[in-house]
PLY file of the C-alpha trace (Angstrom):
ply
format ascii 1.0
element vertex 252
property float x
property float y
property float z
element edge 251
property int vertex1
property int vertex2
end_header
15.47 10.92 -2.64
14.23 14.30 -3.29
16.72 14.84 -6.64
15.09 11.81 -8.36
11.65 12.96 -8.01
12.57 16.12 -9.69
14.06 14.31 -12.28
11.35 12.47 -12.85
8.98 15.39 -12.62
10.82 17.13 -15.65
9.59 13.94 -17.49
5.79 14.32 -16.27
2.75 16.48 -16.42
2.84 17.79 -12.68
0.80 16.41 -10.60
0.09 17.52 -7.00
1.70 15.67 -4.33
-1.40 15.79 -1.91
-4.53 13.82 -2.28
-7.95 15.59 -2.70
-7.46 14.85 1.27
-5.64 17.75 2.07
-3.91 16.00 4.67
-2.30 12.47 3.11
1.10 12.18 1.95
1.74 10.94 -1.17
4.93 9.51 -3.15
6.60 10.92 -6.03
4.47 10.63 -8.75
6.11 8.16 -11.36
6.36 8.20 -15.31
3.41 7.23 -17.06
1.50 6.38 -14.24
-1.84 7.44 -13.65
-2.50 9.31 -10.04
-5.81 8.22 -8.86
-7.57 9.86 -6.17
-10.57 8.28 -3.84
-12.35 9.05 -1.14
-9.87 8.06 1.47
-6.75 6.79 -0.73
-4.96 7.70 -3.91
-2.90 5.31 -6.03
-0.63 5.55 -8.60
-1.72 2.79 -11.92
0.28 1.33 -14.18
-1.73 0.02 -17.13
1.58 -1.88 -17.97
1.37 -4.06 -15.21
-1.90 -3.70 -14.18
-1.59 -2.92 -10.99
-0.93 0.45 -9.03
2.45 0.89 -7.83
1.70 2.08 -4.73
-1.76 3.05 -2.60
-2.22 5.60 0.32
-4.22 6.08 2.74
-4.51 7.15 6.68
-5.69 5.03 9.38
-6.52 6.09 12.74
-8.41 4.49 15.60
-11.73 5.73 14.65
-12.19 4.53 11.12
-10.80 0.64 11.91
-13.90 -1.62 12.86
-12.66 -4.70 12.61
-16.24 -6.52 13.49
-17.32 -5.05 9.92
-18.68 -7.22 7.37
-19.35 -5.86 3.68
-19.72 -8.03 0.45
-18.17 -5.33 -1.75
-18.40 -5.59 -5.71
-15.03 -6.10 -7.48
-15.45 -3.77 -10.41
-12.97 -1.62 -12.72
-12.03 1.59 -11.40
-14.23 4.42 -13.24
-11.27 6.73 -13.39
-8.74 4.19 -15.29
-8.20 5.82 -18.44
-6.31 2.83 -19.99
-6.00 -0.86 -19.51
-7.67 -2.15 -16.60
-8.87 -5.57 -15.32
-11.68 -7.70 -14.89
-13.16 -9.66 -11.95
-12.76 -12.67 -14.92
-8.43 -12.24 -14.56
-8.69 -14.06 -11.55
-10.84 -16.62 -11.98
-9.39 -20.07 -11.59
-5.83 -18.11 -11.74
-4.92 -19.43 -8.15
-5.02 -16.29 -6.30
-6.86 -13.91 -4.34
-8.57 -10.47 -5.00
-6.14 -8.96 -1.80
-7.39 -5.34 -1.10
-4.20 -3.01 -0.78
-6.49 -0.37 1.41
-8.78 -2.41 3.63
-12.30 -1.38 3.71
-12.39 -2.38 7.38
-9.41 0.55 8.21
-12.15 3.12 6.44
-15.12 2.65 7.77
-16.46 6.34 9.08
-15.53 7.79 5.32
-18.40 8.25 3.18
-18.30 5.93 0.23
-14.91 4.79 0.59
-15.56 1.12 1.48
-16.88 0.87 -1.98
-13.97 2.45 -3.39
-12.05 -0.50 -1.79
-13.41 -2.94 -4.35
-12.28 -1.19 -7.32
-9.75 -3.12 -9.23
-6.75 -0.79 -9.30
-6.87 -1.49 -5.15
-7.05 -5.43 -5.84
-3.63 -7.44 -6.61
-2.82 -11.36 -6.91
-1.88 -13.12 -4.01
-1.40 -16.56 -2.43
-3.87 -17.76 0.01
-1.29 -18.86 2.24
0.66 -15.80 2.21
-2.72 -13.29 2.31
-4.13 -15.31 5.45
-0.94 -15.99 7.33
1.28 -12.51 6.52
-0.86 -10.06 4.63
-3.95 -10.00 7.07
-2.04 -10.48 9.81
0.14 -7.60 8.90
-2.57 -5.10 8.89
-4.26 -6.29 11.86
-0.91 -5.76 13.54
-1.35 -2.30 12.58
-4.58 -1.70 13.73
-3.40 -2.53 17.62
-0.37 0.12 17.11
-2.29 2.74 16.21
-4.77 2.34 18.90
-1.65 3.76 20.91
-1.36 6.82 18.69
-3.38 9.21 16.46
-2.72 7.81 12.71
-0.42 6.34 10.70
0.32 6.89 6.95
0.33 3.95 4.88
1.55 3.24 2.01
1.90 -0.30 0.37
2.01 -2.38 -2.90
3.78 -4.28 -5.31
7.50 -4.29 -6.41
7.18 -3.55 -10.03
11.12 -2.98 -10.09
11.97 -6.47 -10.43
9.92 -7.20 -13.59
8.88 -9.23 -15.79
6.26 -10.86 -14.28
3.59 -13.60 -15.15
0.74 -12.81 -15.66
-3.07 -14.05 -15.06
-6.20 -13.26 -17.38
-7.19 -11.32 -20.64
-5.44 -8.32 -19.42
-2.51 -10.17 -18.76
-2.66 -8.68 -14.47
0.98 -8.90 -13.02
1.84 -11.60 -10.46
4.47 -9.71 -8.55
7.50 -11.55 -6.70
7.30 -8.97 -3.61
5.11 -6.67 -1.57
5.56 -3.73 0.18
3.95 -1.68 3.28
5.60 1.40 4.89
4.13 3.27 8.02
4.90 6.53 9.55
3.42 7.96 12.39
3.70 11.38 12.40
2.73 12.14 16.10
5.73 10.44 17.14
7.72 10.93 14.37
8.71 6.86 13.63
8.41 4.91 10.76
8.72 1.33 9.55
8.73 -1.08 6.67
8.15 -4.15 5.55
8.75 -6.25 2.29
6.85 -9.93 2.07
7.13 -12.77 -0.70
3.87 -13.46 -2.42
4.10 -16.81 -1.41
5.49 -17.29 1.80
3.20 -18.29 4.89
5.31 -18.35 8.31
7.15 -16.00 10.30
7.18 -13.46 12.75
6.29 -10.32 11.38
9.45 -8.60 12.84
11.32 -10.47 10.38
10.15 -8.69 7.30
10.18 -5.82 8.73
13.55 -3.18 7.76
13.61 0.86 6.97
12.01 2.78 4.78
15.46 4.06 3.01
15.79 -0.25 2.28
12.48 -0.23 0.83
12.95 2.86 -1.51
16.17 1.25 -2.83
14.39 -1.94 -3.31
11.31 -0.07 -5.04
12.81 2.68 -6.57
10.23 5.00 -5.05
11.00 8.23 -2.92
7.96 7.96 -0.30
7.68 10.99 1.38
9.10 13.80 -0.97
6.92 16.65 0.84
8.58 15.92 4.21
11.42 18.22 5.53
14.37 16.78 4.82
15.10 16.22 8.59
12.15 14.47 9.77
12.51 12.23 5.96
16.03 11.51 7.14
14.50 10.32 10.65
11.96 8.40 9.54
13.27 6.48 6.75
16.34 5.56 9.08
17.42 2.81 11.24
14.31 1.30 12.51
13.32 1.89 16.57
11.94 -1.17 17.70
11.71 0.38 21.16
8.94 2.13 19.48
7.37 -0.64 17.04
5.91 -3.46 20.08
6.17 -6.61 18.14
5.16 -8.69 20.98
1.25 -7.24 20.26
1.74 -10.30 17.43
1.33 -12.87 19.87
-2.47 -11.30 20.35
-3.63 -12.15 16.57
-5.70 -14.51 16.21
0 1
1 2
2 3
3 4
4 5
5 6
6 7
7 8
8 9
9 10
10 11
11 12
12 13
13 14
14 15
15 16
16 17
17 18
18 19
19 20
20 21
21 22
22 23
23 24
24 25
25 26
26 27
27 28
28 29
29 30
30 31
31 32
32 33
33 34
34 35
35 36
36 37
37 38
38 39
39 40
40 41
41 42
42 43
43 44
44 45
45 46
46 47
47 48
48 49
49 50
50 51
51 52
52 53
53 54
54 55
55 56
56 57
57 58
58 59
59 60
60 61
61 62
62 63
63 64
64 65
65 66
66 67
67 68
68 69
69 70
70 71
71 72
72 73
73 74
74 75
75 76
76 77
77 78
78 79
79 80
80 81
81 82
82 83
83 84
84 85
85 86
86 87
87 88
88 89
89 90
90 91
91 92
92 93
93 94
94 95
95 96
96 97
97 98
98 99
99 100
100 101
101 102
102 103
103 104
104 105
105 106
106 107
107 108
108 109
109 110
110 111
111 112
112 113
113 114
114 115
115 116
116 117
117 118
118 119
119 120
120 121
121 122
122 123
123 124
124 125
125 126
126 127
127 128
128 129
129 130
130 131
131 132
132 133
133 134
134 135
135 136
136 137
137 138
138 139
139 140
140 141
141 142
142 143
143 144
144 145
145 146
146 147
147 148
148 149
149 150
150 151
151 152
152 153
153 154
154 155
155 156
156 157
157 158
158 159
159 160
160 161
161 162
162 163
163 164
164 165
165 166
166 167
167 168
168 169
169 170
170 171
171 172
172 173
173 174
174 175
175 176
176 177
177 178
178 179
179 180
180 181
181 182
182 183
183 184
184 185
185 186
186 187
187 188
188 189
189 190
190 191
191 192
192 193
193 194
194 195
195 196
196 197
197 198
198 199
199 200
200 201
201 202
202 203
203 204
204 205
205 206
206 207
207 208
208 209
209 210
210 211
211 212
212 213
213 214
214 215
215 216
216 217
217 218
218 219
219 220
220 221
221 222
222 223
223 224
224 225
225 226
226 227
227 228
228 229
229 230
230 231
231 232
232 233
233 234
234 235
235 236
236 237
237 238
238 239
239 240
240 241
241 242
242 243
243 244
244 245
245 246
246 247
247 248
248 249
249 250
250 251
């Protein structure tokens, strides 16, 4: 998808395609989004739906710890230059705060578990489907990649399929669909998965697809800095030789 993020670049103020951390890949950037960078994620925000398009981050087996517990401070992101939301949007609204980067995958990076609570990282979702798929989804991830160095992550709403409803003052998006795409670099694999804010059962396997599904679904080009082979690989046919679903089955 590398012609469409040129296109869209010719329409934009460039923007760097790496994160402050040197090291994290990053998505096109998109029109009239603002790029955000923290600690240990970046996001892109839309101030028209309230919510980022897409956050990411790294995770690797010595920043999860799982056994953490923090009582973080939902607050507006500093760096929002435009509309943002409140902790009010989402009172009685029905849904959760739902943390796109979870503070317990960043624990060993100075200041970033605060950064977790700012509002551009926070979208609406079901209890149901944030207990049963969400969390359960990222704790899957967290026993993969205690079998490799890192993943890259990259995960949030499908603002494609607007309009939304909306919750609160600042009128936050309720979004239809999420998104979460991994690759892991070391072996040179990667995976995605769309859920339905909403839905509560099923194996995880069964949302899962490629990345080149999820782009067409999204409209985002993920990984425009990688060569065009190992983009090619990557976003392919999935490998679940590679991706051990039956870990699932060790969730609690």
């Amino acid at each position: 998808m590398k012609k469409k993020m040129l296109c869209l670049l010719g329409l934009f103020p460039v923007i760097s395609l790496w994160s402050q951390k040197a090291d994290l890949l990053l998505p096109s950037p998109i029109v009239r989004e603002q790029i955000i960078n923290h600690k240990a994620f970046t996001l892109s925000y839309s101030s028209a739906y309230v919510l980022p398009s897409w956050v990411a981050y790294k995770i690797t087996k010595s920043q999860v710890n799982e056994g953490a517990e923090v009582k973080g401070k939902y607050i507006p992101d500093p760096q929002v230059s435009t509309k943002s939301a409140n902790k009010k949007d989402y009172k009685d609204s029905g849904y959760l705060m739902a943390q796109f980067a979870n503070y317990l995958d960043l624990q060993n990076i100075e200041g970033a578990v605060d950064e977790t609570f700012y509002l551009t990282n926070i979208a609406p979702m079901k209890l149901a489907f944030y207990n049963n798929i969400w969390l359960k989804s990222e704790a899957l991830i967290r026993l993969w990649v205690a079998n490799t160095e890192e993943f890259s992550v990259i995960c949030g709403p499908i603002l494609a399929e607007s309009p939304f409803p909306t919750i609160g003052e600042n009128n936050v998006s309720v979004p239809k669909r999420y998104y979460k795409v991994l690759y892991d670099p070391q072996n040179q694999q990667g995976i995605g998965f769309i859920f339905v804010n909403g839905s509560s059962s099923g194996k995880l396997k069964s949302y899962s697809m490629s990345i080149d599904e999820i782009e067409k679904e999204t409209e985002i080009d993920f990984f425009p800095t990688l060569a065009d082979d190992i983009e090619t690989k990557i976003e392919g046919p999935v490998d679940y030789t590679f991706w051990d679903f039956e870990l699932e089955d060790k969730i609690k």
